[in-house]
PyMOL Python script that loads the backbone (N, CA, C, O; Angstrom):
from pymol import cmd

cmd.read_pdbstr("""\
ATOM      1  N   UNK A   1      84.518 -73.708 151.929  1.00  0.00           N
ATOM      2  CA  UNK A   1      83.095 -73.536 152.068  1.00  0.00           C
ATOM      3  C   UNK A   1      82.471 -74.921 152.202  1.00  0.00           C
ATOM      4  O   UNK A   1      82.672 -75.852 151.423  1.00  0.00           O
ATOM      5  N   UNK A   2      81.821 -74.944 153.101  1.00  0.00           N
ATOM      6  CA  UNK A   2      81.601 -76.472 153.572  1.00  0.00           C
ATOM      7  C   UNK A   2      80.092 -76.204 154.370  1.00  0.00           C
ATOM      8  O   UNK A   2      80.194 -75.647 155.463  1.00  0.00           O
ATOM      9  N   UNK A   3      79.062 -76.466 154.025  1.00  0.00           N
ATOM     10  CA  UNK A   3      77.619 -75.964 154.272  1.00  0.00           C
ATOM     11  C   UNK A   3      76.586 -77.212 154.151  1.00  0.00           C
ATOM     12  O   UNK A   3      76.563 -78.129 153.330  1.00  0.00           O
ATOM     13  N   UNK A   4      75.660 -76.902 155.357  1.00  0.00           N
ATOM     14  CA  UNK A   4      74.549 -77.982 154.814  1.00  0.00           C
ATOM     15  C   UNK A   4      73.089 -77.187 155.019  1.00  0.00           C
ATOM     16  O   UNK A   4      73.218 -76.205 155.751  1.00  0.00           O
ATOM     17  N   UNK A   5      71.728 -77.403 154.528  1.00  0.00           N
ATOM     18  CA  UNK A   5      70.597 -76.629 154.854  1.00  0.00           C
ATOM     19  C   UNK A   5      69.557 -77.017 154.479  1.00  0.00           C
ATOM     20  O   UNK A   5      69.486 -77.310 153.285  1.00  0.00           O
ATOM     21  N   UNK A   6      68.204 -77.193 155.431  1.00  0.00           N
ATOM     22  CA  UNK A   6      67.142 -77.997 155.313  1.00  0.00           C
ATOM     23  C   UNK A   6      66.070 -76.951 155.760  1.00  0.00           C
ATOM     24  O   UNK A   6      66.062 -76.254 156.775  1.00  0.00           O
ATOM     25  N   UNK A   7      64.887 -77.044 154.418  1.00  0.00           N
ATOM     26  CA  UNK A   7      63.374 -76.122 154.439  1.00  0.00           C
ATOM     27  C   UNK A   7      62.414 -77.129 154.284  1.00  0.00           C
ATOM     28  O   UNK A   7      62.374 -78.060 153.480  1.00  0.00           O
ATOM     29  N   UNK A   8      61.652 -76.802 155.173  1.00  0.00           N
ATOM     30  CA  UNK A   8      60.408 -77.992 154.949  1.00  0.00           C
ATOM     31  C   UNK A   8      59.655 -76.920 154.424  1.00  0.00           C
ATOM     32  O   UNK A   8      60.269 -75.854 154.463  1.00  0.00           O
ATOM     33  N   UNK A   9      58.197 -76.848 153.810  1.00  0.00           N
ATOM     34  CA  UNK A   9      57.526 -76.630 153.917  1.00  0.00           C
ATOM     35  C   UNK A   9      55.641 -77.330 153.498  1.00  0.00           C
ATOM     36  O   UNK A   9      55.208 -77.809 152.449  1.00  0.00           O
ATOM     37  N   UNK A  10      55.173 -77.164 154.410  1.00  0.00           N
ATOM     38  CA  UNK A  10      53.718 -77.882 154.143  1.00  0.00           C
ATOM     39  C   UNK A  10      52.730 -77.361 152.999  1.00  0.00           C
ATOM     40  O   UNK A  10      52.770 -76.131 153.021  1.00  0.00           O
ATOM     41  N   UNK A  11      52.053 -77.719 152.227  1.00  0.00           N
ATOM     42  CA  UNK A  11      50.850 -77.076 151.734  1.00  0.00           C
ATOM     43  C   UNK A  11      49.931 -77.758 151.609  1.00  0.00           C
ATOM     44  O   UNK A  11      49.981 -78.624 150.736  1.00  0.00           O
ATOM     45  N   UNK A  12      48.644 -77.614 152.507  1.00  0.00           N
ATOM     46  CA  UNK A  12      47.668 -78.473 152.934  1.00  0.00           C
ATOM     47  C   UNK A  12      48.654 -79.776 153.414  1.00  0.00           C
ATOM     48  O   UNK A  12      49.459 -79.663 154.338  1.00  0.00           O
ATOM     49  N   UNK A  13      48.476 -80.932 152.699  1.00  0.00           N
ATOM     50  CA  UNK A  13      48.898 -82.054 153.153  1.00  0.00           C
ATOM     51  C   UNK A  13      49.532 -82.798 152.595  1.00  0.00           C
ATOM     52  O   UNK A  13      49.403 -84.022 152.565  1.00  0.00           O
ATOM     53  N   UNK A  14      50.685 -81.816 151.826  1.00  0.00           N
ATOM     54  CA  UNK A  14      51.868 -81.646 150.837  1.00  0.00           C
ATOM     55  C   UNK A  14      53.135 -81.723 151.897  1.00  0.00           C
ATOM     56  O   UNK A  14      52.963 -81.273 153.030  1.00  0.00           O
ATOM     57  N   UNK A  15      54.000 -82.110 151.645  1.00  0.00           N
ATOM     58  CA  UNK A  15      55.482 -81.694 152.111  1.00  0.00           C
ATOM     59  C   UNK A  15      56.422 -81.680 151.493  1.00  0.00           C
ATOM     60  O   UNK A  15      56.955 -82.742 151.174  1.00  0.00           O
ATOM     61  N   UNK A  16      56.933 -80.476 151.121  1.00  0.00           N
ATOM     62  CA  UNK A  16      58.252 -80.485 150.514  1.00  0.00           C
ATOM     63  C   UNK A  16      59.251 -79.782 151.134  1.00  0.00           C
ATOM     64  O   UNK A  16      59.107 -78.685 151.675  1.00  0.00           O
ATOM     65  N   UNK A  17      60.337 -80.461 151.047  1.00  0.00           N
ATOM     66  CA  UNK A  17      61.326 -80.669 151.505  1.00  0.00           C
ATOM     67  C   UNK A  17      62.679 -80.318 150.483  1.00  0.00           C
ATOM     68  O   UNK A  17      63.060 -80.993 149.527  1.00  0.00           O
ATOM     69  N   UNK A  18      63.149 -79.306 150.897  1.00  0.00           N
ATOM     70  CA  UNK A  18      64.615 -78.390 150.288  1.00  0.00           C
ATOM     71  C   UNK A  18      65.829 -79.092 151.092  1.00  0.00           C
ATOM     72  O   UNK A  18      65.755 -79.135 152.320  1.00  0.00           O
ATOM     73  N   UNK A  19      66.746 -79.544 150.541  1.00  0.00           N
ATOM     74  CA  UNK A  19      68.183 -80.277 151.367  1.00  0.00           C
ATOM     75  C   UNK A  19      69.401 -79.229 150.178  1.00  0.00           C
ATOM     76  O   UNK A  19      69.400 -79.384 148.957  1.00  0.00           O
ATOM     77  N   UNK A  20      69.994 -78.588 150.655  1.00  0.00           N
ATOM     78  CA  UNK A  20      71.237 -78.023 149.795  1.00  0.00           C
ATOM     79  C   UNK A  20      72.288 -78.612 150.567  1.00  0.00           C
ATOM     80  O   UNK A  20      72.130 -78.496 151.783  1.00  0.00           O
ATOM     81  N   UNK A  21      73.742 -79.458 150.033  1.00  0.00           N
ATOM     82  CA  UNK A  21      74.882 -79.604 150.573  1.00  0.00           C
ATOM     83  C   UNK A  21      76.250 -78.842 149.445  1.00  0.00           C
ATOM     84  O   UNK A  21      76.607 -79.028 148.282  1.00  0.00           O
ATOM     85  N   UNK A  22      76.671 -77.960 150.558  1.00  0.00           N
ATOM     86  CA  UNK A  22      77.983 -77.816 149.772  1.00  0.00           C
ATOM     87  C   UNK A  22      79.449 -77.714 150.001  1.00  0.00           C
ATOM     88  O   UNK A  22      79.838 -76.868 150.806  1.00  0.00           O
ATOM     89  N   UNK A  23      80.270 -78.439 149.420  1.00  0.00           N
ATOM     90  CA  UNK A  23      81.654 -78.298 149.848  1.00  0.00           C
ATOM     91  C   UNK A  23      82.790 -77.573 149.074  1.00  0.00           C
ATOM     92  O   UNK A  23      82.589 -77.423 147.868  1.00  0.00           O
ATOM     93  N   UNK A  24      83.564 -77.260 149.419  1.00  0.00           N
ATOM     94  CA  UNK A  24      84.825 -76.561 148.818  1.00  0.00           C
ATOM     95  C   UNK A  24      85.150 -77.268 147.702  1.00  0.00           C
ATOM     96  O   UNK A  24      85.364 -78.469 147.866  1.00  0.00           O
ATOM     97  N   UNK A  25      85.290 -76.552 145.974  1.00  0.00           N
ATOM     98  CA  UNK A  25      85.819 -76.955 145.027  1.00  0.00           C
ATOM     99  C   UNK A  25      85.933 -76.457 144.364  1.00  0.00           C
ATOM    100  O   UNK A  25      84.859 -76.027 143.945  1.00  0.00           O
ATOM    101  N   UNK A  26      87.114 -75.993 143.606  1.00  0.00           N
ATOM    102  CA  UNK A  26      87.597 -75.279 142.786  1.00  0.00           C
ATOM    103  C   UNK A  26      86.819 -74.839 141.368  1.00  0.00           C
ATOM    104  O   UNK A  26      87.236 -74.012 140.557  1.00  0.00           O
ATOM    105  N   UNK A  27      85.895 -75.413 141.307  1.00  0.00           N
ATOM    106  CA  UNK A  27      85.028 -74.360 139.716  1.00  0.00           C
ATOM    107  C   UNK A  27      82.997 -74.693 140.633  1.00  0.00           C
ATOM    108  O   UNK A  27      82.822 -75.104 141.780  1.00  0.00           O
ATOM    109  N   UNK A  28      82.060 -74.390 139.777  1.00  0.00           N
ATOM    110  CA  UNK A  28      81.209 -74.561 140.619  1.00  0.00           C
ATOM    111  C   UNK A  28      80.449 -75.703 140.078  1.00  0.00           C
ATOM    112  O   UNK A  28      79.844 -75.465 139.033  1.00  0.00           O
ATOM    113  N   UNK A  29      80.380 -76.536 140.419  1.00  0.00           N
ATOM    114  CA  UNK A  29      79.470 -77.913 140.291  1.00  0.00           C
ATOM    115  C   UNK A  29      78.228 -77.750 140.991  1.00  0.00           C
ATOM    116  O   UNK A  29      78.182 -77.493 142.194  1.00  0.00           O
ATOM    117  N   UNK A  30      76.999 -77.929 140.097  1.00  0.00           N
ATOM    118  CA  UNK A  30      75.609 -77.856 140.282  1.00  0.00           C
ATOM    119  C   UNK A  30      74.946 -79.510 139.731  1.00  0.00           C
ATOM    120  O   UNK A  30      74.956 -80.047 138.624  1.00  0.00           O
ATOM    121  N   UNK A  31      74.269 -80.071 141.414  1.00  0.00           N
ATOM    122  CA  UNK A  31      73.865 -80.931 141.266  1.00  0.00           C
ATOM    123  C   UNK A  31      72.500 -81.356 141.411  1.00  0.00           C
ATOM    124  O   UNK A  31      72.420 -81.829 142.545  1.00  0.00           O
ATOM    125  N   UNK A  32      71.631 -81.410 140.962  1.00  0.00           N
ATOM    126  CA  UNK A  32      69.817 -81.254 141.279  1.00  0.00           C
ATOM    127  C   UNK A  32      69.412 -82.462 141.245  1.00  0.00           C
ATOM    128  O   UNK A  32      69.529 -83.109 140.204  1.00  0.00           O
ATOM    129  N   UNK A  33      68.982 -82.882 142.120  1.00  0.00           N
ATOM    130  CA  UNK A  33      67.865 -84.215 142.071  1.00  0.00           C
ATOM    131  C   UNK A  33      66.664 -83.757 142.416  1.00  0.00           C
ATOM    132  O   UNK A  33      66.665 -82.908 143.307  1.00  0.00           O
ATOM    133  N   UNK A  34      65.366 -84.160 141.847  1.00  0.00           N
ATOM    134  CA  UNK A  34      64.256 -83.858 142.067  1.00  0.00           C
ATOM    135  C   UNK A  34      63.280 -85.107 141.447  1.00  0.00           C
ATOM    136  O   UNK A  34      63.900 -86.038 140.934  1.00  0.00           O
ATOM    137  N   UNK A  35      61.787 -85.190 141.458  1.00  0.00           N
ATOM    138  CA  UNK A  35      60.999 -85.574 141.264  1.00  0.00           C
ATOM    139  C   UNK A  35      60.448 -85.245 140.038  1.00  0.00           C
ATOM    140  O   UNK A  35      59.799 -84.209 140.177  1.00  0.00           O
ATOM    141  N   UNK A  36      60.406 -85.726 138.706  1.00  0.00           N
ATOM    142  CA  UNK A  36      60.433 -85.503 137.010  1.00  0.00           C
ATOM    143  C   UNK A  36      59.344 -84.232 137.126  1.00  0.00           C
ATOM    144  O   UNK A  36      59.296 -83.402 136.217  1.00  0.00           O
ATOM    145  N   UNK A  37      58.662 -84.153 138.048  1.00  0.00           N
ATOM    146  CA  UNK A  37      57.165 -83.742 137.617  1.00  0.00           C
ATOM    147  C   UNK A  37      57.700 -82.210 137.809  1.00  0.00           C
ATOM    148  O   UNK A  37      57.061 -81.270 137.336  1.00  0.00           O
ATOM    149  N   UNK A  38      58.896 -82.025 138.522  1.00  0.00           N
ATOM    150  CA  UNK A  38      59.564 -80.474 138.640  1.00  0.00           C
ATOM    151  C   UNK A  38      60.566 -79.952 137.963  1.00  0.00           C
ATOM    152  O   UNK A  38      61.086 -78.845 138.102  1.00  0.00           O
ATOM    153  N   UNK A  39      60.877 -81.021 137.030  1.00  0.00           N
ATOM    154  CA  UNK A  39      61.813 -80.566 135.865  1.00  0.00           C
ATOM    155  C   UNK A  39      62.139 -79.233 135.236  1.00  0.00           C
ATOM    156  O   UNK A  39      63.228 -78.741 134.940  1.00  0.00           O
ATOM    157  N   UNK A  40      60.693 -78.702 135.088  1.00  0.00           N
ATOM    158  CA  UNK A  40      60.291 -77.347 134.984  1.00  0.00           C
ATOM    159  C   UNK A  40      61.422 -76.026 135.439  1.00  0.00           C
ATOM    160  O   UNK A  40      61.812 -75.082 134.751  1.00  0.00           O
ATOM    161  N   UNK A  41      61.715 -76.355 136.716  1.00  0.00           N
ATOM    162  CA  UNK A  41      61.850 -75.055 137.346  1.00  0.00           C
ATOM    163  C   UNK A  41      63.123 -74.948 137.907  1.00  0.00           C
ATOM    164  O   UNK A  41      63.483 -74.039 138.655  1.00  0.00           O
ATOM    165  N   UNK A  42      64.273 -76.563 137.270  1.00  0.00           N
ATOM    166  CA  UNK A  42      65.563 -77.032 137.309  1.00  0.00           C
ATOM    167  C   UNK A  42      66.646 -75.826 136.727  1.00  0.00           C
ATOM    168  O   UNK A  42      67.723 -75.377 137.123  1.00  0.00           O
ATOM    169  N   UNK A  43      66.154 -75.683 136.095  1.00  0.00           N
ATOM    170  CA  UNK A  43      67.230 -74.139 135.311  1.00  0.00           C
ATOM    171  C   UNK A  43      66.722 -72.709 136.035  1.00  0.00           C
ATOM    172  O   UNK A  43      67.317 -71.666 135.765  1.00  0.00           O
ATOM    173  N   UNK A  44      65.583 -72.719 136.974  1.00  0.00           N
ATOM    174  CA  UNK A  44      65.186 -71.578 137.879  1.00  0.00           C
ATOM    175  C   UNK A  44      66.279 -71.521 139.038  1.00  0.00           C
ATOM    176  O   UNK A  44      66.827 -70.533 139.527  1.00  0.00           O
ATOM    177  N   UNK A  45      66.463 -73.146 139.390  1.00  0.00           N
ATOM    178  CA  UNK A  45      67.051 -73.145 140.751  1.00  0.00           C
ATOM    179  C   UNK A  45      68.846 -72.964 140.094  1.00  0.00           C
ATOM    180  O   UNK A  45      69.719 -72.480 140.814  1.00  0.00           O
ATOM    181  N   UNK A  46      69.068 -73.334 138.986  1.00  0.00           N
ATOM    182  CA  UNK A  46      70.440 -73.138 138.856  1.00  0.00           C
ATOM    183  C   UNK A  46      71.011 -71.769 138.943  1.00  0.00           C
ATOM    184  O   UNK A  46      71.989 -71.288 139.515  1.00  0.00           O
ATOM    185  N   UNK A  47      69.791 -71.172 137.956  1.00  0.00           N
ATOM    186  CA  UNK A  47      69.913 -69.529 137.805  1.00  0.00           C
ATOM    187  C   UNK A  47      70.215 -68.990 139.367  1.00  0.00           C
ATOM    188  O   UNK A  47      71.238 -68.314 139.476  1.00  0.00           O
ATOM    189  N   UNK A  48      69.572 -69.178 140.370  1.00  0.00           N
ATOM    190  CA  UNK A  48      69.222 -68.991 141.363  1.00  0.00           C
ATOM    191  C   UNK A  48      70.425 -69.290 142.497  1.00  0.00           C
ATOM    192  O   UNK A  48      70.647 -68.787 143.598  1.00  0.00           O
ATOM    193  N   UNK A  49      71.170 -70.452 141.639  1.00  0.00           N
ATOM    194  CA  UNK A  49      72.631 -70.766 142.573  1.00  0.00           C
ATOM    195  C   UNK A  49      73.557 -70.081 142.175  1.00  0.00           C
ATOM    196  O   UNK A  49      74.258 -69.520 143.017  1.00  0.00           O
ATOM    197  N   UNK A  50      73.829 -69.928 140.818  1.00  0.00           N
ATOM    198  CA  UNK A  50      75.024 -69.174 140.270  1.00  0.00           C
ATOM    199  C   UNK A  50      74.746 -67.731 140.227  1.00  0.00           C
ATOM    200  O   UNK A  50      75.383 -67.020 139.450  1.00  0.00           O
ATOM    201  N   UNK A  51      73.781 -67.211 141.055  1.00  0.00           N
ATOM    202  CA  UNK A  51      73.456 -65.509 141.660  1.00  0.00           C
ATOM    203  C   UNK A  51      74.086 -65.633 142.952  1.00  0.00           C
ATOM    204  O   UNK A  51      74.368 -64.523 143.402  1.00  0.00           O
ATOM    205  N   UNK A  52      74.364 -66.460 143.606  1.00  0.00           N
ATOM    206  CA  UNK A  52      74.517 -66.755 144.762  1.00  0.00           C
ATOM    207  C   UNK A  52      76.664 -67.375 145.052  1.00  0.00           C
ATOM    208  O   UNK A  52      77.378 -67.206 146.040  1.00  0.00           O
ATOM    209  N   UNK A  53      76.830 -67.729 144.349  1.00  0.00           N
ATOM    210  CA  UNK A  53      77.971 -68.986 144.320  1.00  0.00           C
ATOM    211  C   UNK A  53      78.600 -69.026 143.146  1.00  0.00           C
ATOM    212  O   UNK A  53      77.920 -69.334 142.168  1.00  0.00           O
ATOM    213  N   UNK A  54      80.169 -68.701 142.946  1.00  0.00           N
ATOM    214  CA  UNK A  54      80.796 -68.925 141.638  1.00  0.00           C
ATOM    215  C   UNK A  54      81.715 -70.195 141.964  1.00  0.00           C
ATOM    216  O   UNK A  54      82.307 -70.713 141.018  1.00  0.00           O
ATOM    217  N   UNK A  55      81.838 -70.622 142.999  1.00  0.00           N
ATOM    218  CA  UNK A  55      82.618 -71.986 142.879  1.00  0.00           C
ATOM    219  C   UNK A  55      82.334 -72.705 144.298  1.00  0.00           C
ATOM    220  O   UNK A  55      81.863 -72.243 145.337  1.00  0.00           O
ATOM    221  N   UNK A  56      82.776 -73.964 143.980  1.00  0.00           N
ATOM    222  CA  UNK A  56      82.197 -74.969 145.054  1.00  0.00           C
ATOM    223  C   UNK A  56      81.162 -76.479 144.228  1.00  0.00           C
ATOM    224  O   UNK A  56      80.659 -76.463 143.105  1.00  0.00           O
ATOM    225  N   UNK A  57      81.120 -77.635 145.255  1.00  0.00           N
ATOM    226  CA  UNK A  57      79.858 -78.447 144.493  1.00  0.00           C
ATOM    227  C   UNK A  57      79.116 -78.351 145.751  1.00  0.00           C
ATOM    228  O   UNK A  57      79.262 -78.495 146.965  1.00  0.00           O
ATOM    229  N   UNK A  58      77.987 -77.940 144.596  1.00  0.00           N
ATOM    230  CA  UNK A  58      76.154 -77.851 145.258  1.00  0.00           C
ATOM    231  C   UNK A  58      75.162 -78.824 144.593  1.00  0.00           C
ATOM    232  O   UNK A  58      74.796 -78.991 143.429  1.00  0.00           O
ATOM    233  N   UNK A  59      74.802 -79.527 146.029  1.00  0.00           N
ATOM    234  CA  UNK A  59      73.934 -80.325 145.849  1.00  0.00           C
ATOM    235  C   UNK A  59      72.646 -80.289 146.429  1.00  0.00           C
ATOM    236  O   UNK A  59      72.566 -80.329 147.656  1.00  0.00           O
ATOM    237  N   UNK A  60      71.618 -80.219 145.732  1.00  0.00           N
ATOM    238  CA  UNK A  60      70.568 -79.640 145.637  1.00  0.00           C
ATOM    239  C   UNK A  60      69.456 -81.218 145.168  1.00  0.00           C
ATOM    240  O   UNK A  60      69.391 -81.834 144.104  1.00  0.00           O
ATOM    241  N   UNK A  61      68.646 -81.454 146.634  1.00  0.00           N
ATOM    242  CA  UNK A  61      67.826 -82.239 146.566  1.00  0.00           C
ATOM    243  C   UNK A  61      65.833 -82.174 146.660  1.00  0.00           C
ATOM    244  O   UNK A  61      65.369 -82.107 147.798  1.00  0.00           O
ATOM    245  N   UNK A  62      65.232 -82.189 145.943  1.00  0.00           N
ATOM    246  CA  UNK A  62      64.083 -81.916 146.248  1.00  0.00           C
ATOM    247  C   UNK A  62      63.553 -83.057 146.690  1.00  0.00           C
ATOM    248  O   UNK A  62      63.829 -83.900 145.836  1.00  0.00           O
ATOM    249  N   UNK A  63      62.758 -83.699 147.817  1.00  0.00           N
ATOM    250  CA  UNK A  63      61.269 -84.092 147.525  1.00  0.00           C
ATOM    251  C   UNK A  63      59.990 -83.653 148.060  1.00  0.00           C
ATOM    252  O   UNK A  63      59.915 -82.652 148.773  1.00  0.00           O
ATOM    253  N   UNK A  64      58.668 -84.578 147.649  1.00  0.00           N
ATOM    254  CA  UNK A  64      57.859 -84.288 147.517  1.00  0.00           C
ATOM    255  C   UNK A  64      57.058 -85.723 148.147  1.00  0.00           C
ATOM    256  O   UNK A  64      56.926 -86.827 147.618  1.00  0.00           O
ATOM    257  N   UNK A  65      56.608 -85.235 149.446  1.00  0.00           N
ATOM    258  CA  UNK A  65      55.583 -86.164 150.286  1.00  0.00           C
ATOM    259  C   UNK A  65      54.130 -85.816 150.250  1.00  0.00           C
ATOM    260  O   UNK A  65      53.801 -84.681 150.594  1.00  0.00           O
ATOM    261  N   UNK A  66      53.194 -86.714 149.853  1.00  0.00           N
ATOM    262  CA  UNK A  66      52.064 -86.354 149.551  1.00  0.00           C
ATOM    263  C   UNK A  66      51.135 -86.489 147.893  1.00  0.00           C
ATOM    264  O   UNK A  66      51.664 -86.555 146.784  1.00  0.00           O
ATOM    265  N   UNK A  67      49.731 -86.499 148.190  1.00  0.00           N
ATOM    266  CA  UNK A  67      49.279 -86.110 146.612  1.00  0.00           C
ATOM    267  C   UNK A  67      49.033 -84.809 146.314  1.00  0.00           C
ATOM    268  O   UNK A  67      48.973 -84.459 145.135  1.00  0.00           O
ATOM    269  N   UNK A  68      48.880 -84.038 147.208  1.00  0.00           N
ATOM    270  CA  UNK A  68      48.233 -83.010 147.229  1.00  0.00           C
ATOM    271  C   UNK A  68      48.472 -82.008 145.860  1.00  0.00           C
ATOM    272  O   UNK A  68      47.543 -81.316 145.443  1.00  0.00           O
ATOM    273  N   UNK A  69      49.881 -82.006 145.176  1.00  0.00           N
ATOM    274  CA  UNK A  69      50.515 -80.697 144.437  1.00  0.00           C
ATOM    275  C   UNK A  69      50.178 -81.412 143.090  1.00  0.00           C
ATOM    276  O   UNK A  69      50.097 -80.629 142.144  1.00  0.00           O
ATOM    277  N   UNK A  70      49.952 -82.804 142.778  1.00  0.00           N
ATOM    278  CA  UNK A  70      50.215 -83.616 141.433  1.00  0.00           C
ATOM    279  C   UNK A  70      49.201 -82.619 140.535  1.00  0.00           C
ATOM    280  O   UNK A  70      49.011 -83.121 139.428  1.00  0.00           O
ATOM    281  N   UNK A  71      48.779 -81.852 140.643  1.00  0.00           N
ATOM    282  CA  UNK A  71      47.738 -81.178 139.061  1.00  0.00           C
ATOM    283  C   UNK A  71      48.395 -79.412 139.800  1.00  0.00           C
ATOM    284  O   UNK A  71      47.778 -78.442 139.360  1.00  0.00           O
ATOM    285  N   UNK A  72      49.317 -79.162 140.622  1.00  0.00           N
ATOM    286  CA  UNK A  72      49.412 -77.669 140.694  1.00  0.00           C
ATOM    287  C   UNK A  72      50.664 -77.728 140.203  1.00  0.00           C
ATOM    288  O   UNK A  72      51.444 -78.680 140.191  1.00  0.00           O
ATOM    289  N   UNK A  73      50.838 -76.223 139.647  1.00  0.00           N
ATOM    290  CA  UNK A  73      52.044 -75.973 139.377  1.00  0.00           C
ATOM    291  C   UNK A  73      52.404 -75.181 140.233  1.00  0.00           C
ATOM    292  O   UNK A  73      51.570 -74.410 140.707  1.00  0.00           O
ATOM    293  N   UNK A  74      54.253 -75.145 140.826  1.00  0.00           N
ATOM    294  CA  UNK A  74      54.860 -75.163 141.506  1.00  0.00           C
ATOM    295  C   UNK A  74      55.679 -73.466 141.312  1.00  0.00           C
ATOM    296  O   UNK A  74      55.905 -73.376 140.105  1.00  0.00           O
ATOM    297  N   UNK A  75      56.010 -72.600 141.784  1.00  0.00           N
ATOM    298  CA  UNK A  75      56.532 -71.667 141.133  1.00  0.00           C
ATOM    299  C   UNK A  75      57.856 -71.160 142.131  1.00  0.00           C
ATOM    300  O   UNK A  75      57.631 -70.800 143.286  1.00  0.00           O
ATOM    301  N   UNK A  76      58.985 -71.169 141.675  1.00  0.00           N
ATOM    302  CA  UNK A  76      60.086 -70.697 142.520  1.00  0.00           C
ATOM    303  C   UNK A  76      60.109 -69.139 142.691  1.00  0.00           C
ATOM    304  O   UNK A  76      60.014 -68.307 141.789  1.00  0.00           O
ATOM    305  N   UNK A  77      60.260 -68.908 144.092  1.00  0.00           N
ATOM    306  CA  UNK A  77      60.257 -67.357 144.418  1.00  0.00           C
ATOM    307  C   UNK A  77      61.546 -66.877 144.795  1.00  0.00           C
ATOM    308  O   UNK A  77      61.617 -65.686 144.493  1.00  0.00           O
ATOM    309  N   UNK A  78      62.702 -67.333 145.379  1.00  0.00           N
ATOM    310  CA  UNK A  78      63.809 -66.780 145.777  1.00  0.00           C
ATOM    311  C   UNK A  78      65.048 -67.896 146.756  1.00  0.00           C
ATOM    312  O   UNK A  78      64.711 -68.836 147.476  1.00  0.00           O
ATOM    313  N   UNK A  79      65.890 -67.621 146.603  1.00  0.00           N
ATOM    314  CA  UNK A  79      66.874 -68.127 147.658  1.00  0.00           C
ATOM    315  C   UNK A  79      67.450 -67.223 148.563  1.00  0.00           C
ATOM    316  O   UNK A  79      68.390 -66.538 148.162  1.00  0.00           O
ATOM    317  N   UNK A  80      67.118 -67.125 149.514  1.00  0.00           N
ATOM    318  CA  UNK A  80      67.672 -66.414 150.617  1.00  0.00           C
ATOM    319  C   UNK A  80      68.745 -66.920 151.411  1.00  0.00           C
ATOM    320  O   UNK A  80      69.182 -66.258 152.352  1.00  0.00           O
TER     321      UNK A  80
END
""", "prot")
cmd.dss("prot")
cmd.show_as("cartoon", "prot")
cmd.util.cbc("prot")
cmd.orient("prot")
């Protein structure tokens, strides 16, 4: 299993940006980088991988271009 996958999405004059990479490996390695201010919702997206994936390493990058989101909170809806 050897995968790569990129979501932009805008809000107002926000950009965030989803990067998942994953390769073949024998148990499942979960790797998250993000921006502190989304710490929050780090055990949403894990939950969210291991519904999805029992083995392999996944690497899972967030950022965040813009001021726009700094006072909203952010809410995860699904992985498709």
């Amino acid at each position: 299993m050897t995968g790569y996958g990129r979501e932009i999405a805008a809000i107002g004059e926000t950009r965030i940006t989803v990067e998942v990479r994953t390769v073949n490996h024998r148990f499942l390695d979960l790797s998250i980088k993000m921006p502190k201010m989304l710490l929050y919702i780090e055990e949403k997206i894990k939950e969210q991988a291991r519904s999805f994936f029992t083995r392999g390493r996944i690497d899972v990058m967030v950022t965040i271009e813009g001021e726009g989101l700094v006072n909203e909170p952010l809410t995860l809806i699904g992985i498709y």
